[in-house]
C-alpha positions as CSV (number, residue, x, y, z in Angstrom):
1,X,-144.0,-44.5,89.4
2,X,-147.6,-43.4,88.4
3,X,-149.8,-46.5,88.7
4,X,-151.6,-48.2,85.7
5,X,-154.5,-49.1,87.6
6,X,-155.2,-45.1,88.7
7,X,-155.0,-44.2,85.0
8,X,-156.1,-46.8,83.1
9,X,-156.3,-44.6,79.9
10,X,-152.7,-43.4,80.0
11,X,-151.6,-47.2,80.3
12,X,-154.0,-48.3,77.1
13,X,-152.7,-45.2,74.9
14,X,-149.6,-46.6,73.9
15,X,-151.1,-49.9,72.9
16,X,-152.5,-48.0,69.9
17,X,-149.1,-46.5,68.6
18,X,-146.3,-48.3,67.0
19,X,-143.1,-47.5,67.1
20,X,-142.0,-45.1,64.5
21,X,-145.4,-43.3,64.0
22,X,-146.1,-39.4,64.0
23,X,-147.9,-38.1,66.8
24,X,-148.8,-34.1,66.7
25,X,-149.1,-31.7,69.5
26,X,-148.1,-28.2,71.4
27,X,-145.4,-28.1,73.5
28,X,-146.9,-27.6,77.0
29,X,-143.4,-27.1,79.2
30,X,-139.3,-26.7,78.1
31,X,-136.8,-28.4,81.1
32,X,-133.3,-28.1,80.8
33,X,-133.7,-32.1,80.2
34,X,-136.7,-31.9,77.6
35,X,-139.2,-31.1,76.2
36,X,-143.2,-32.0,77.3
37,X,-145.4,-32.2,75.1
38,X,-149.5,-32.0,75.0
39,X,-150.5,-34.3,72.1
40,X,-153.3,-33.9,70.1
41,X,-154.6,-37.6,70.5
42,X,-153.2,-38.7,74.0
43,X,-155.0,-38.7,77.5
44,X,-154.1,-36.0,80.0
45,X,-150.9,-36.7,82.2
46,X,-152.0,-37.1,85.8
47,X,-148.4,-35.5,86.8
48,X,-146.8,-33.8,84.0
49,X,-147.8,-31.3,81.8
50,X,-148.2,-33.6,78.7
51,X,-148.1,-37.8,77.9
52,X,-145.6,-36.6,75.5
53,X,-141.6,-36.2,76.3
54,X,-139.0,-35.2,74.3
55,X,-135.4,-35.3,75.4
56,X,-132.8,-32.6,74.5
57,X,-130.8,-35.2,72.2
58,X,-134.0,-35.8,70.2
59,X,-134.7,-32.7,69.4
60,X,-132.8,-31.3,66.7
61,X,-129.2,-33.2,64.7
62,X,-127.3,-30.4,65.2
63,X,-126.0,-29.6,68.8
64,X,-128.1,-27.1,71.1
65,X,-127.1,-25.4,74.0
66,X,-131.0,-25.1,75.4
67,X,-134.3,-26.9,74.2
68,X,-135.4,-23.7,73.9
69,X,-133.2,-23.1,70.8
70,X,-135.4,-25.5,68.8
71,X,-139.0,-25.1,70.7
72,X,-140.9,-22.6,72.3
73,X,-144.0,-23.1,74.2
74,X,-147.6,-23.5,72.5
75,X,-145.2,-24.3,69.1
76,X,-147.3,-26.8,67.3
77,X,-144.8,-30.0,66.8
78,X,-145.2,-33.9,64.8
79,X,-142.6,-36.2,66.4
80,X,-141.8,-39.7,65.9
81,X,-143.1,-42.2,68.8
82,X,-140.2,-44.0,70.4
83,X,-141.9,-45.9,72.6
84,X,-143.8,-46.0,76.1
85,X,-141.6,-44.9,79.2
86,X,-143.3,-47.2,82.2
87,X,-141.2,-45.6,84.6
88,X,-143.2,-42.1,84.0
89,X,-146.0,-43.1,81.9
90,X,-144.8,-41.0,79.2
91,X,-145.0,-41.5,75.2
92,X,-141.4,-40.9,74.4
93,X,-140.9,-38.8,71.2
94,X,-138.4,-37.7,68.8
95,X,-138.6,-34.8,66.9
96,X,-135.0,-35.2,65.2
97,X,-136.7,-38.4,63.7
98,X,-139.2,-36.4,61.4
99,X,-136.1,-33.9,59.7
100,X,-133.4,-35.3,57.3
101,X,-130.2,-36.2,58.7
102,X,-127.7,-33.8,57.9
103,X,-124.5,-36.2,57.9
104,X,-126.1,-38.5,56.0
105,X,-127.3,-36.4,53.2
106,X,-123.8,-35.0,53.4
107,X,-122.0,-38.2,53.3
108,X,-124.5,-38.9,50.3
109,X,-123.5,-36.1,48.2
110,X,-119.8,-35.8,49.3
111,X,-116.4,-38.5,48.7
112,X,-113.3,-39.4,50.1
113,X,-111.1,-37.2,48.4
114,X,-113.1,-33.6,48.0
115,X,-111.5,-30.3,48.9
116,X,-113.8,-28.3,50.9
117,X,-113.7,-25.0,52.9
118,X,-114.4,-23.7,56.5
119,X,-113.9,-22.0,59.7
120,X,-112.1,-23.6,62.5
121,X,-114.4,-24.4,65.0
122,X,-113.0,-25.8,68.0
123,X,-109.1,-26.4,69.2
124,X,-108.2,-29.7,71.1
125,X,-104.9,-31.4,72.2
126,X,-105.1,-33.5,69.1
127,X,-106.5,-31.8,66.5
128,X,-108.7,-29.2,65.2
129,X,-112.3,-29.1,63.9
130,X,-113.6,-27.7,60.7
131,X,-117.6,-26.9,60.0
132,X,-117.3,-28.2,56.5
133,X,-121.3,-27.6,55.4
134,X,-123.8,-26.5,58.0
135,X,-124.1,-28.3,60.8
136,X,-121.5,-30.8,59.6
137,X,-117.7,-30.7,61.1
138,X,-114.9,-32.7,60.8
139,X,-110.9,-33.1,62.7
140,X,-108.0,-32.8,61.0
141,X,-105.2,-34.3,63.4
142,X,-102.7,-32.5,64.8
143,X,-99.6,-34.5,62.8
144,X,-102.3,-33.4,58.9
145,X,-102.4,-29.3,60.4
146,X,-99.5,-28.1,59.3
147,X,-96.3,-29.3,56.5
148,X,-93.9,-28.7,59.7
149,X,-94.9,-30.8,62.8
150,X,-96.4,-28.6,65.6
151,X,-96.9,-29.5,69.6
152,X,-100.2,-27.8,70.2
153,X,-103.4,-26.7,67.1
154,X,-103.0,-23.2,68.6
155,X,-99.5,-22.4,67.1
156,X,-100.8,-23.4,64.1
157,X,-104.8,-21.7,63.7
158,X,-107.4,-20.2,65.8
159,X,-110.9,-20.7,65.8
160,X,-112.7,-18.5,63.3
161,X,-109.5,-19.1,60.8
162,X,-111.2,-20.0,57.1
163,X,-109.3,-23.5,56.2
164,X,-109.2,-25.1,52.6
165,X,-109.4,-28.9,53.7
166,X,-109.4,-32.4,52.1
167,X,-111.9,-35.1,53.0
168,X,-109.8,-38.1,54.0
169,X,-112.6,-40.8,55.2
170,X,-116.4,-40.3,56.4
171,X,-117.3,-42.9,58.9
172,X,-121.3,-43.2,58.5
173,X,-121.7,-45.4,61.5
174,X,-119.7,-43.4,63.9
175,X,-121.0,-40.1,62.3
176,X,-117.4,-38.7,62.2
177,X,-115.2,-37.1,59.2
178,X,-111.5,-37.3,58.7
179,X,-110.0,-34.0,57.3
180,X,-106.0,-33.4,56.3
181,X,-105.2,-29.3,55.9
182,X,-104.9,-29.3,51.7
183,X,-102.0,-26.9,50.7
């Protein structure tokens, strides 16, 4: 744990931010867990190779492989301040906080009830998913796949099969869509 009382002005920078507010600054290092950022307005890190820290899950809404798929270092960046990690005297920041949400605007714009097309995405034991707008995919259960019941997605589709589907319930708070395969 760095110590408050060998940098005083790392330990009084977060007393002037509220959560919420935009911070800018240049991405100084990518780690497979994050992202650190130099910022603009914020003291030196005595340890790290900026006050600011992003983690892989606040980078981007849409799922990454590598923060380097969103970032690249010396990019200039504005991310939302979370709030002051003690532990590692670091401003934590979310860059995912500054860009629209996808689902939501999705769920917005679409309702219960819409025919919609895409690729299979991804086959599991109970289902399979369908990227339904960018970004934005949904599971039709096994038992909605097919008109005849199969045991397994894979006798039915493959990934990369185009799918004309039906929007059977969007579940905001769990950030999930219901699909049934439309005939």
């Amino acid at each position: 744990m760095i110590s408050g009382t060998d940098h005083p002005e790392l330990w009084a920078f977060p007393s002037s931010l509220s959560r919420g507010e935009i911070l800018s600054g240049t991405v100084a290092a990518i780690e497979y867990f994050g992202v650190f950022v130099a910022l603009d307005d914020g003291p030196d890190h005595p340890v790290f190779p900026g006050v600011g820290f992003t983690t892989v899950p606040d980078l981007s809404w849409r799922r990454i492989e590598a923060p380097s798929d969103v970032v690249h270092v010396g990019r200039r960046i504005s991310c939302a301040f979370l709030g002051f990690d003690t532990w590692n005297g670091e401003a934590r920041l979310s860059l995912r906080a500054t860009q629209p949400d996808p689902f939501r605007l999705f769920a917005d714009a679409n309702s219960v009830g819409r025919t919609l097309r895409g690729p299979v995405t991804k086959l599991v034991p109970i289902g399979v998913f369908v990227r339904v707008a960018d970004g934005i995919e949904g599971l039709i259960p096994l038992d909605e796949l097919t008109a005849t019941p199969v045991t397994a997605p894979e006798h039915a589709v493959q990934v990369g099969d185009e799918l004309t589907v039906t929007l059977t319930a969007i579940d905001r708070e769990r950030r999930r869509l219901a699909l049934s395969r439309a005939p």
